[in-house]
C-alpha positions as CSV (number, residue, x, y, z in Angstrom):
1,X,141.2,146.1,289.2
2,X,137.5,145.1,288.1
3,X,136.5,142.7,285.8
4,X,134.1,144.0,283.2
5,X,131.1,141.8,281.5
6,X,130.0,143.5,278.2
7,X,126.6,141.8,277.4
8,X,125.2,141.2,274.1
9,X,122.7,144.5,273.5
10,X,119.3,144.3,271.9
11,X,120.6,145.0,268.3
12,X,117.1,145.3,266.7
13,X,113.4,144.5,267.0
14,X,113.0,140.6,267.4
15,X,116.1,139.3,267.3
16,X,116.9,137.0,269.9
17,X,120.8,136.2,268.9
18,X,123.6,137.0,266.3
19,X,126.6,135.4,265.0
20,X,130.4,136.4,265.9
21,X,131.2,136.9,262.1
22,X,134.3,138.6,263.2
23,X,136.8,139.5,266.0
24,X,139.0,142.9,266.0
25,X,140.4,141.7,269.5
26,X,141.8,138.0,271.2
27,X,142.5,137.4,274.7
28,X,145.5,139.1,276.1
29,X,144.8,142.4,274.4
30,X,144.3,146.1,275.4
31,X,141.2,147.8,274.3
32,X,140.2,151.1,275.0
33,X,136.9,152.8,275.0
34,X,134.9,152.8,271.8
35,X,137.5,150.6,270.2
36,X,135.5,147.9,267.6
37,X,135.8,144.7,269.0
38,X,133.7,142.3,266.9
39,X,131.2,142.3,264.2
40,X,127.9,140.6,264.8
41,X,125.2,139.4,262.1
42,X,121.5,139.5,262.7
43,X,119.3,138.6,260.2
44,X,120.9,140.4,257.3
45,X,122.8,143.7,258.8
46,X,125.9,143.6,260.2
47,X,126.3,145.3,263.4
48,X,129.7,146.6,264.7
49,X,130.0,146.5,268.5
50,X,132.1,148.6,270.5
51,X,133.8,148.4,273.5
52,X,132.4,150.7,276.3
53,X,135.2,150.6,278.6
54,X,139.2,150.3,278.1
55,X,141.0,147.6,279.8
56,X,142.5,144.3,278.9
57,X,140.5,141.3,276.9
58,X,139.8,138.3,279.7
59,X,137.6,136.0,277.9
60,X,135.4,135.9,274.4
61,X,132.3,134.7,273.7
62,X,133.0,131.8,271.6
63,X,134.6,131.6,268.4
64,X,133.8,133.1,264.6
65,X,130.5,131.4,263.4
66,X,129.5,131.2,266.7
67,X,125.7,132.3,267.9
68,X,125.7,134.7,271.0
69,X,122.2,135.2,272.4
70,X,120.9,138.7,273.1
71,X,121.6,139.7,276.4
72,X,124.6,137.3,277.3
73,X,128.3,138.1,277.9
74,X,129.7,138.6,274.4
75,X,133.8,139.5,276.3
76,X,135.0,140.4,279.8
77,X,137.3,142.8,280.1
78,X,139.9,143.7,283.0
79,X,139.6,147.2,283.9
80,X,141.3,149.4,286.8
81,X,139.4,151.1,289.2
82,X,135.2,151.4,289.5
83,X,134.3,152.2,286.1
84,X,130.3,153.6,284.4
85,X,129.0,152.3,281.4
86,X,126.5,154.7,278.9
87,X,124.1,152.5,277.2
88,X,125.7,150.6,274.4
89,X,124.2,151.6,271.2
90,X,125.0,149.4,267.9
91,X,125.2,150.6,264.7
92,X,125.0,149.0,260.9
93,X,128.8,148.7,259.6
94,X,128.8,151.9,257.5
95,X,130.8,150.6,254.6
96,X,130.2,154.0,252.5
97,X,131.4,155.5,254.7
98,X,134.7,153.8,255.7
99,X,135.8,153.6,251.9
100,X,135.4,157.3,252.0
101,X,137.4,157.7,254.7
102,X,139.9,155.5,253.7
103,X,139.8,156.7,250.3
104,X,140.5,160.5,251.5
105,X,143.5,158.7,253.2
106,X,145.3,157.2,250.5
107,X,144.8,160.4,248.4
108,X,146.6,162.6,251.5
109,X,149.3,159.5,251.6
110,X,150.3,158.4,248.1
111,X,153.0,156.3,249.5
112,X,151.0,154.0,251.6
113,X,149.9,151.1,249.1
114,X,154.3,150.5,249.1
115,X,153.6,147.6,251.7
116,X,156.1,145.6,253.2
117,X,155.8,142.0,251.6
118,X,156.6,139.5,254.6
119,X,159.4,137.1,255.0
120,X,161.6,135.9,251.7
121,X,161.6,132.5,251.2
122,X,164.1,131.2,248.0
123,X,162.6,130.3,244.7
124,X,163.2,126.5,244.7
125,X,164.3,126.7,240.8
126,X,167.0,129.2,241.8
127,X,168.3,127.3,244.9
128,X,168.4,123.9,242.7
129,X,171.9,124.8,242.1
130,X,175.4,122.3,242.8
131,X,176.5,123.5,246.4
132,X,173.5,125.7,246.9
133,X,174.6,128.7,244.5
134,X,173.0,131.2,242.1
135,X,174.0,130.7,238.3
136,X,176.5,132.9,237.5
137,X,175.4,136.1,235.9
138,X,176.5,139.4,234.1
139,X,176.4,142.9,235.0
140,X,173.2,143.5,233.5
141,X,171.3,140.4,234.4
142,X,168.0,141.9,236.5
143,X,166.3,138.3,237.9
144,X,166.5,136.6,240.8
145,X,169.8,137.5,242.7
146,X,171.6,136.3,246.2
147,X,174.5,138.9,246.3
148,X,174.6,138.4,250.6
149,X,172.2,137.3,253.4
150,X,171.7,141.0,254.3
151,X,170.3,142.1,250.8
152,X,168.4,139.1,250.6
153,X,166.5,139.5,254.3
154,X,165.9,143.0,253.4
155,X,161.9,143.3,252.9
156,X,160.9,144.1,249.8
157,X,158.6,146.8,249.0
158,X,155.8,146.8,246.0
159,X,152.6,148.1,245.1
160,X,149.2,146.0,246.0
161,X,148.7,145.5,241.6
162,X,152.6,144.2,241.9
163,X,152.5,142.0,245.0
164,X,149.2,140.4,243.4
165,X,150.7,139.9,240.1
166,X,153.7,138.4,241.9
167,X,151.8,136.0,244.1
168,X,149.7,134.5,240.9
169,X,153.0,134.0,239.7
170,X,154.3,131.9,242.2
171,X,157.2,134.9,242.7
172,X,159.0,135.6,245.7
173,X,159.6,140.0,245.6
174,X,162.6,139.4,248.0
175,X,164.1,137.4,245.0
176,X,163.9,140.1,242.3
177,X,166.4,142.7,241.8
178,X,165.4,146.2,241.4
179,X,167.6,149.5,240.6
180,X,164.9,151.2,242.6
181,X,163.1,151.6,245.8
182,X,161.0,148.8,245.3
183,X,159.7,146.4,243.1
184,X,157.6,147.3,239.6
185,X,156.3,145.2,237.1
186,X,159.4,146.5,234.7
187,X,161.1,144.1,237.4
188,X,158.8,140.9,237.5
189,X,159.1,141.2,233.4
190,X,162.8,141.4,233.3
191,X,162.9,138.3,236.6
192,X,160.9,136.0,234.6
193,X,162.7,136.8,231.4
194,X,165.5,135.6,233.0
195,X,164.2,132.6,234.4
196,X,162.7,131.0,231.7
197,X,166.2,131.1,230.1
198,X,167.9,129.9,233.1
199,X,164.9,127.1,233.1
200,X,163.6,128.2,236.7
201,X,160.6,129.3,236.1
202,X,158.3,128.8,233.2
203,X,156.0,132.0,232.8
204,X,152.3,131.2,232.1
205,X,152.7,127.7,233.7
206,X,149.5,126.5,235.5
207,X,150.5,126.0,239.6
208,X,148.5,124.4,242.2
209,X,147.2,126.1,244.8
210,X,147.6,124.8,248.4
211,X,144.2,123.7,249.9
212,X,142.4,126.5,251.4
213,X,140.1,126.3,254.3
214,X,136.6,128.9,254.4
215,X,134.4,128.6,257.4
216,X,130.9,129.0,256.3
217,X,130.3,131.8,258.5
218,X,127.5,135.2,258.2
219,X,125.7,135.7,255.3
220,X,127.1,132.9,253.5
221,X,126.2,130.3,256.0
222,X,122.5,132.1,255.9
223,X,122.2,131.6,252.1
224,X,123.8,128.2,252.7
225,X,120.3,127.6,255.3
226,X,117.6,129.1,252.8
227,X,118.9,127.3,249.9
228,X,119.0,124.3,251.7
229,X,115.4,124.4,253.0
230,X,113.8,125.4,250.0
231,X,115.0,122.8,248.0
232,X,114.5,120.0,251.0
233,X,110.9,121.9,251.6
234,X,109.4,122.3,247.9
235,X,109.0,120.4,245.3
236,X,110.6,122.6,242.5
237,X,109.6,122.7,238.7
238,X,111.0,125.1,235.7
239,X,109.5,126.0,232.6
240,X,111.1,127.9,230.7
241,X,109.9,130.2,227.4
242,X,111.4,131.7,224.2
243,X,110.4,135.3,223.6
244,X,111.2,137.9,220.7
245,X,111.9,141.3,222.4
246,X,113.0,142.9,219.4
247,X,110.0,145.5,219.1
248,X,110.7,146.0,223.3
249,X,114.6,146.3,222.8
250,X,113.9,149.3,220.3
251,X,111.5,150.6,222.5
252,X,113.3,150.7,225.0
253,X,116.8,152.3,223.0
254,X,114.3,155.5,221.9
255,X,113.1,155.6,225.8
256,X,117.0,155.7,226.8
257,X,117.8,158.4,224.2
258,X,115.0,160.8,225.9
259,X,115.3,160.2,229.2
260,X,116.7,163.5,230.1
261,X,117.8,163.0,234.0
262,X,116.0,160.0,234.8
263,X,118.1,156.7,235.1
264,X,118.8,154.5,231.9
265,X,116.2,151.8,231.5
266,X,117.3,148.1,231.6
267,X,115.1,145.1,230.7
268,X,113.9,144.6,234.3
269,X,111.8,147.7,234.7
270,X,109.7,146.3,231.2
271,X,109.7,142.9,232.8
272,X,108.2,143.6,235.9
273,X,105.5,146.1,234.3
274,X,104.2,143.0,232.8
275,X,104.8,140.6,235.7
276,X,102.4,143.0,237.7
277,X,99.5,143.1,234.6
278,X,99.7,139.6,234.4
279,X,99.1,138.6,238.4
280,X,95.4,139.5,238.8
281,X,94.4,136.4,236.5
282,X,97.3,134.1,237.7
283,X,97.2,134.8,242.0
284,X,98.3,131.8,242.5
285,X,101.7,132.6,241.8
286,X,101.8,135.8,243.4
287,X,101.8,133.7,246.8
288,X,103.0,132.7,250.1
289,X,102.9,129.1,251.8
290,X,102.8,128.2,255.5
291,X,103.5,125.1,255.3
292,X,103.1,124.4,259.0
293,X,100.1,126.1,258.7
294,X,98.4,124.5,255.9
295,X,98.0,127.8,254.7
296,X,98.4,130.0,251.4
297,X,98.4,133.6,251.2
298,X,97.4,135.1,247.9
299,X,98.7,138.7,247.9
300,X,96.7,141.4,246.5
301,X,100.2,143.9,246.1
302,X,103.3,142.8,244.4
303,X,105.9,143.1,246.8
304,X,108.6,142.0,243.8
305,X,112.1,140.5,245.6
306,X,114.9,141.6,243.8
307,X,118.1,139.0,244.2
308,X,121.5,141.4,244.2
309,X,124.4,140.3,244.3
310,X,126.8,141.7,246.9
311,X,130.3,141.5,248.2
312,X,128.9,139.2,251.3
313,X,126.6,137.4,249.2
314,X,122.9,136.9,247.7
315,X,120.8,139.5,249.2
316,X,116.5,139.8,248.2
317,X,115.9,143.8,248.5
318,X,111.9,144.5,248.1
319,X,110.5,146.5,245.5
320,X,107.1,148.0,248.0
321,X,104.1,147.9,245.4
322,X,105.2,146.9,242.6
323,X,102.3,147.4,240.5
324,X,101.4,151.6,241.5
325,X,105.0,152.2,239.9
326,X,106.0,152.9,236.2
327,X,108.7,152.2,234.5
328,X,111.3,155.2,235.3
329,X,109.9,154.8,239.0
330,X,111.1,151.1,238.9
331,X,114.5,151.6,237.3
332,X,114.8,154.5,240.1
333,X,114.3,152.3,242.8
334,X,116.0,149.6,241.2
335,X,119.1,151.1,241.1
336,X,118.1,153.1,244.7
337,X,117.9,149.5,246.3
338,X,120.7,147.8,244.9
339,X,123.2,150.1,246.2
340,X,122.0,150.3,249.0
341,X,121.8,146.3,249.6
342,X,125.9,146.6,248.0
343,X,127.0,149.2,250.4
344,X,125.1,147.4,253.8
345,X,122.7,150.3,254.2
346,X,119.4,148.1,253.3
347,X,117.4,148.7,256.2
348,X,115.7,145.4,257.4
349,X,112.1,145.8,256.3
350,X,114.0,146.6,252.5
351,X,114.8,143.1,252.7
352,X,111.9,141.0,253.9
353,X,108.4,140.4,253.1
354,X,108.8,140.2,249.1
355,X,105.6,138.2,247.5
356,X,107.5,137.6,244.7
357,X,110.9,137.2,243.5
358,X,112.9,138.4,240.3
359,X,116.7,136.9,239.4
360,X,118.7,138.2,237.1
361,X,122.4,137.8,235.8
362,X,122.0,140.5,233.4
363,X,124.5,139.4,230.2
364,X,125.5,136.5,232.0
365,X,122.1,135.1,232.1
366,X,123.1,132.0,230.0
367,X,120.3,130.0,228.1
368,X,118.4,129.0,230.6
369,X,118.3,128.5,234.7
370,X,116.3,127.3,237.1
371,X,116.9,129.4,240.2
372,X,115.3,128.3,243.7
373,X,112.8,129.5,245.1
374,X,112.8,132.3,247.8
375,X,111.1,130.6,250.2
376,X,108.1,130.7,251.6
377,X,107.3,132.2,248.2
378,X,106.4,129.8,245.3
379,X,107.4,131.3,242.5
380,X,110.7,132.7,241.2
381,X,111.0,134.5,237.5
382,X,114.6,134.4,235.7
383,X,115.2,136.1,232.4
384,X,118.0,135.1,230.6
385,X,120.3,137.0,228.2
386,X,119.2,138.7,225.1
387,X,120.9,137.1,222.0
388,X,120.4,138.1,218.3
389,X,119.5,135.0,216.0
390,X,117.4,134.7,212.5
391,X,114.1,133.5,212.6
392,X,111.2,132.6,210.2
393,X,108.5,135.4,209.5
394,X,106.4,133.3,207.2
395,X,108.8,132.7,204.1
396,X,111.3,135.3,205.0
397,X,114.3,134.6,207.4
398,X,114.8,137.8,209.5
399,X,117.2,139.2,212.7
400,X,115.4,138.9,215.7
401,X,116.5,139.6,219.7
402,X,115.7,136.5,221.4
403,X,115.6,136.1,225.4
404,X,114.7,133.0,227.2
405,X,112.4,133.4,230.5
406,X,112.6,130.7,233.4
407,X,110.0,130.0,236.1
408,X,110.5,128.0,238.5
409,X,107.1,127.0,241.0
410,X,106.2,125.1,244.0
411,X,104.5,122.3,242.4
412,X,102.5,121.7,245.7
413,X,101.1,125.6,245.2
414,X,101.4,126.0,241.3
415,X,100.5,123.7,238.7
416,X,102.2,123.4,235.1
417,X,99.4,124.8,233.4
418,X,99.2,127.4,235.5
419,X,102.8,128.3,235.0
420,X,103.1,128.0,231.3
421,X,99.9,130.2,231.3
422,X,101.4,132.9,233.2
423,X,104.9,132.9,231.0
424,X,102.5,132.8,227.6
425,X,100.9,135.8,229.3
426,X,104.0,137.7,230.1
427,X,105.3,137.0,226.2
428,X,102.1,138.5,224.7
429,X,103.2,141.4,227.0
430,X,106.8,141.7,226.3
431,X,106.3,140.9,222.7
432,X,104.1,143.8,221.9
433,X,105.4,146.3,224.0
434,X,103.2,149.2,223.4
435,X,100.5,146.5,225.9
436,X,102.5,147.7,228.4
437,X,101.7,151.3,228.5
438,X,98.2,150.7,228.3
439,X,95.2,150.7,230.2
């Protein structure tokens, strides 16, 4: 036997530790060679790390959440004999690539969503009976049933859509009584049918939840850090603007209509066309501040931050020179970038070094917002969601698309003025669209 150290490789260019975000293996377990063993984040990738040998798990580095520092033993594993190691090699978790896999799995095994559902455990409404028995019942009653211990212990089987539905329900699958193979929503219809008469249980009723514990772990506990320090670091003020994109919005529709084969034109392309007009007279808020320092850095390029929101969390992709790109170009990388942040392929210098940042929650935007900062930055631009409303034109009332636009500063960096002169910039831009296009 040898016991086997696995250290902590250098997972990319800088980083001096990551954090455990998950586990694959525990202590007692037998691994064998390129078997995942944990996941580990750096700064924004997660990295999957293999194991190099097989054997059996002695010890791991810590728990989930946990920081492991480059170079230290991240498990020890019991192996027989001498063994060689190749150098360990970590790649970015492919998540593309797994759903196509698993995808391509599914369709070759129809039959493998029919999971087992775990243990039955009795409704209470049903076992609220005198002497611990089920109501009687006719030949054709389909809810809950308790013919014999060995039908009831028997796991039930049901799609994912019907073990979900069943759970929101508060519905034990072992209790419901199919003519089948296993459980369909035909069968949760016809159990709560007969419940509600029987006055067990009340379909539609609100239930509490039991308390549920998340350990702010990976890229949530990152966001949870950057928030926190921008708001304890700068001084945050929002103005925010009303602006008529009516004449853009139709712009825009006749764009769409002749695009041919180049990707569909949102707002955001329009917006940050303007955004990158207006920043040679207002520098000040195309900035960065070192604060320890005492330094600010007034950018020449518009390195434009995109927030995206993913599956793991809120992640700022960087739009590279922002201002040598047209619209179609934008909307391109856009969309290029966002999927690429969604499906964990950003590369690392895709998601650092932005100048600027843009947030936007598309129809959701709401009225108004006053997003934080994305700091060291010191400004942040949020539109809002267009809404159609009448307005004056001198005497006449008339339908106009309306969208509010938020801006939210580092008052140590960027005064008021210099704000509101900025937004009343951008709405000369946005509100006379064909500005845009030229030079």
């Amino acid at each position: 036997m040898a016991r086997f150290e696995f250290r902590l490789p250098d997972i990319g260019e800088g980083i001096s530790e990551a954090e455990v975000v998950a586990w694959h293996v525990k202590v007692g377990d037998t691994v064998e060679e390129d078997q995942q063993i944990a996941d580990m984040m750096t700064d924004k990738a997660t990295v999957e790390m293999e194991s190099p040998v097989s054997g059996t798990v002695l010890e791991l580095a810590g728990e989930v959440g946990d920081q492991v520092s480059i170079g230290s033993t991240l498990i020890v594993i019991e192996t027989e004999g001498d063994i060689e190691v190749d150098e360990v090699k970590a790649e970015p978790a492919d998540e593309a690539r797994r759903d196509e896999v698993e995808g391509q799995y599914e369709a070759e095994n129809p039959g493998v969503e029919e999971e087992v559902v775990g243990a039955p455990q009795p409704p209470t409404g049903v076992t609220a009976q005198a002497g611990g028995q089920s109501p009687e019942r006719s030949a054709h009653d389909t809810g809950p049933t308790r013919e014999d211990d060995e039908v009831h212990d028997k796991p039930a089987l049901a799609s994912p859509a019907v073990r979900a539905r069943a759970r929101d329900l508060g519905i034990d699958l072992a209790d419901v009584k199919t003519d089948g193979d296993r459980v369909r929503h035909a069968d949760l219809d016809a159990y709560l049918r007969y419940s509600a008469q029987q006055g067990y249980h009340a379909p539609h009723a609100s239930r509490a939840r039991a308390d549920e514990t998340v350990k702010v772990i990976g890229m949530r506990r990152r966001i949870a850090e950057n928030m926190a320090a921008s708001k304890r670091a700068i001084p945050h003020f929002t103005y925010v603007e009303e602006i008529d994109v009516t004449a853009l919005e139709e712009m825009r529709g006749d764009l769409n209509a002749n695009r041919g084969g180049r990707p569909k034109l949102t707002m955001l392309p329009f917006l940050i066309v303007a955004i990158c007009r207006t920043i040679p007279d207002f520098p000040m808020i195309n900035a960065r501040y070192d604060d320890e320092a005492g330094v600010v850095t007034r950018h020449g390029q518009v390195h434009l931050g995109m927030a995206t929101q993913t599956d793991a969390g809120l992640m700022v992709p960087v739009i590279r020179d922002a201002q040598n790109r047209n619209v179609w170009q934008l909307a391109t990388e856009i969309g290029r970038l966002a999927d690429a942040a969604r499906t964990g392929k950003a590369k690392s210098d895709e998601l650092s070094g932005s100048t600027l940042t843009v947030t936007s929650l598309g129809p959701l935007g709401g009225i108004a917002a006053t997003p934080v900062i994305n700091r060291p930055e010191v400004a942040i631009i949020g539109p809002n969601k267009i809404v159609e409303r009448p307005i004056f034109v001198g005497d006449d009332i008339v339908r106009a698309k309306l969208m509010n636009l938020s801006i939210s500063c580092d008052h140590r960096v960027v005064d008021g003025w210099d704000a509101a002169s900025f937004v009343q910039a951008l709405k000369k831009l946005l509100e006379t669209p064909v500005l845009l296009f030229a030079d």
